[in-house]
C-alpha positions as CSV (number, residue, x, y, z in Angstrom):
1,X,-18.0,15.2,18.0
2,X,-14.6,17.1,18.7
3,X,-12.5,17.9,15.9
4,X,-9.5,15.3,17.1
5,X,-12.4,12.3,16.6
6,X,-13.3,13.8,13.3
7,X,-10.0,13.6,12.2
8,X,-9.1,10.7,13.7
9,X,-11.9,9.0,11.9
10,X,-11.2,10.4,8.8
11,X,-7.5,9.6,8.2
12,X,-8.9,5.6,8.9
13,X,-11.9,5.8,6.7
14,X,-9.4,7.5,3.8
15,X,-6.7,5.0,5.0
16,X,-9.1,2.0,4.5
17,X,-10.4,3.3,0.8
18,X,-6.5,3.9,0.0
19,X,-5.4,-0.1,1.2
20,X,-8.0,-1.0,-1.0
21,X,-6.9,1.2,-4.1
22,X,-2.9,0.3,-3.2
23,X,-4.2,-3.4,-3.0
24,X,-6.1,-3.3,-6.1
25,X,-2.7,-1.3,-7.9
26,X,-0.4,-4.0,-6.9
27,X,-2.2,-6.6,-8.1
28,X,-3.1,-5.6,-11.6
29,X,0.5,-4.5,-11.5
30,X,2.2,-7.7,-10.9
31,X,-0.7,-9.2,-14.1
32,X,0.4,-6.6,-15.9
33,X,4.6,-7.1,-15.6
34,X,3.9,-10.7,-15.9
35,X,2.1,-10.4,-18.6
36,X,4.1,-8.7,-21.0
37,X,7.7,-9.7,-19.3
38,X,6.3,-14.0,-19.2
39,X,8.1,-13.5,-15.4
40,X,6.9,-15.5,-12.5
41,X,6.1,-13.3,-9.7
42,X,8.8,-15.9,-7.5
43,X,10.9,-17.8,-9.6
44,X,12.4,-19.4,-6.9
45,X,11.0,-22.9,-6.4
46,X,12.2,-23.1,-2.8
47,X,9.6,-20.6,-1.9
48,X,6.1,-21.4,-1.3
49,X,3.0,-20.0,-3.1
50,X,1.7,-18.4,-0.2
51,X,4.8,-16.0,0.0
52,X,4.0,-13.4,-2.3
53,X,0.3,-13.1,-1.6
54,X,1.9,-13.0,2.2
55,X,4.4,-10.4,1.1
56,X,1.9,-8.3,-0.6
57,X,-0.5,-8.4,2.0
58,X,1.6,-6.9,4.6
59,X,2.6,-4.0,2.3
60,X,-0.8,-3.1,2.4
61,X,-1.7,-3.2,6.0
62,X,1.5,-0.9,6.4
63,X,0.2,1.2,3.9
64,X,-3.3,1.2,5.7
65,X,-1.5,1.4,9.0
66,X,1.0,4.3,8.3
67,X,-1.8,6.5,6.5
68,X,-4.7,6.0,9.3
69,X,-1.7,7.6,11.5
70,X,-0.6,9.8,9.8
71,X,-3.8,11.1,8.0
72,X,-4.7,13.4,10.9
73,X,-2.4,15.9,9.8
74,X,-2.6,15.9,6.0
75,X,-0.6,18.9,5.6
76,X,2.6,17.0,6.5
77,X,2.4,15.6,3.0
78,X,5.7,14.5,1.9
79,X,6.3,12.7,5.3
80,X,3.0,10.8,4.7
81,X,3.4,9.7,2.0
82,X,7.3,9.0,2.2
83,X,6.6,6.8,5.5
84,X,3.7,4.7,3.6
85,X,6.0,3.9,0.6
86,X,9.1,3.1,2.9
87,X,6.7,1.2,5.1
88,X,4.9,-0.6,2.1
89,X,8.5,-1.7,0.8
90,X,10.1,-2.6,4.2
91,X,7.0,-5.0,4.7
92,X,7.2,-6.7,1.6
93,X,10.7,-7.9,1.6
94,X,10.2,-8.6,5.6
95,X,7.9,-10.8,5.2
96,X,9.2,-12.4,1.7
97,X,12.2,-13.1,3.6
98,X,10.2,-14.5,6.7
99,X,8.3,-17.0,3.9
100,X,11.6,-17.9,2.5
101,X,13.4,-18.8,5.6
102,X,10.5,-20.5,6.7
103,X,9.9,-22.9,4.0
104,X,13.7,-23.1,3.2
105,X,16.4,-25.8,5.0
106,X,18.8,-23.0,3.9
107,X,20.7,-20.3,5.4
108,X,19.1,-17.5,6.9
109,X,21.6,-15.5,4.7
110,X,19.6,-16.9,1.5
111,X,16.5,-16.0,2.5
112,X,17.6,-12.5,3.2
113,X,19.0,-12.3,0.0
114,X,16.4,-13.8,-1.6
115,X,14.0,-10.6,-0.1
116,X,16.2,-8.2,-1.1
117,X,16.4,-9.7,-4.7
118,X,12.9,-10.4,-4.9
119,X,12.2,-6.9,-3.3
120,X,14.6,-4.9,-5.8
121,X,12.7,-6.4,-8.8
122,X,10.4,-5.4,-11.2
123,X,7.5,-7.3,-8.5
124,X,9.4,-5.9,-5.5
125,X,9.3,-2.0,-6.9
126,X,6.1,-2.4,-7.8
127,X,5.0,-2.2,-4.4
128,X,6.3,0.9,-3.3
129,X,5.7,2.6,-6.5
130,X,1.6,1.9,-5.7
131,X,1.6,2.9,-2.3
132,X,3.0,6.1,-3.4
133,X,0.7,6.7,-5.9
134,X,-1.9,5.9,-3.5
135,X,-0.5,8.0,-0.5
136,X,-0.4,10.6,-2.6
137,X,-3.9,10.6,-3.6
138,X,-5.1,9.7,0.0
139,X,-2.9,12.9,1.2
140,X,-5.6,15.0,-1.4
141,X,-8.6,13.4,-0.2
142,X,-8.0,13.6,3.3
143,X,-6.7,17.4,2.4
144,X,-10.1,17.9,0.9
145,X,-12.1,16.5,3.6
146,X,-10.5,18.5,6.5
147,X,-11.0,21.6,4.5
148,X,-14.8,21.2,4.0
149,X,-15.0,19.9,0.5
150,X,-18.8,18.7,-0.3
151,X,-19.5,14.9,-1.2
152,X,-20.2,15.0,-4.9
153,X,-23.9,14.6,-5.9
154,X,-25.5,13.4,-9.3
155,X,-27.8,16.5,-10.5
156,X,-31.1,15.2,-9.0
157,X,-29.6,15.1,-5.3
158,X,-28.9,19.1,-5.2
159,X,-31.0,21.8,-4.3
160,X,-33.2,23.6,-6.1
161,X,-31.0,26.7,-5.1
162,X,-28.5,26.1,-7.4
């Protein structure tokens, strides 16, 4: 296998583990700030209930989408994992804006500025705040991987070598 497949299929099997992690992040985040704040995640009763769920769902295909691009060259870390937070955050309030104005009579204006409320809150910076910690992480692992780090193994799977 050439080296540009090997990476290639790295960055996408890392990128896939890390939309799962951001995924998993987010949501115990937004349990967690509801929890203890007594918030509804949207508060606004002209939205629907499939907004959110929507919104966060789209964050995490951006972050799986940015880092299986970008994960071929792990040494460009800061861009990495700048683009997957930007791109986790931009999706979110996109699409929370698209929900709104779809299941809203209102002006398009409201909807906008209900994404950009709803995406500058505590729910809202959650989102990017996860797909940073998980770029970051996915930056090391794929790091790790393209400089010839071993699997890890429990002590009855290594050699008798060692």
């Amino acid at each position: 296998m050439a080296d540009d497949e090997l990476r290639t299929r790295n960055a996408w099997v890392v990128a896939s583990f890390a939309a799962a992690l951001d995924l998993a992040l987010v949501v115990c985040g937004f349990g967690f700030v509801s929890l203890l704040f007594d918030l509804e995640v949207v508060g606004d009763p002209a939205v629907g209930i499939f907004v959110a769920p929507a919104a966060v769902a789209a964050s995490v295909v951006a972050v799986f989408v940015s880092l299986g691009a970008l994960l071929r060259h792990p040494e460009r870390a800061v861009v990495t994992v700048l683009v997957a937070t930007l791109a986790s955050w931009l999706a979110f309030v996109a699409v929370a804006t698209i929900g709104r104005l779809l299941g809203s009579s209102d002006p398009p204006a409201e909807s906008v500025r209900f994404g950009l409320v709803f995406g500058l809150g505590w729910f809202g910076l959650i989102v990017p705040a996860c797909a940073f910690v998980t770029a970051a992480f996915a930056v090391l692992v794929a790091r790790g991987r393209q400089g010839g780090m071993e699997h890890p193994r429990w002590p009855w799977e290594r050699d008798d070598e060692q």
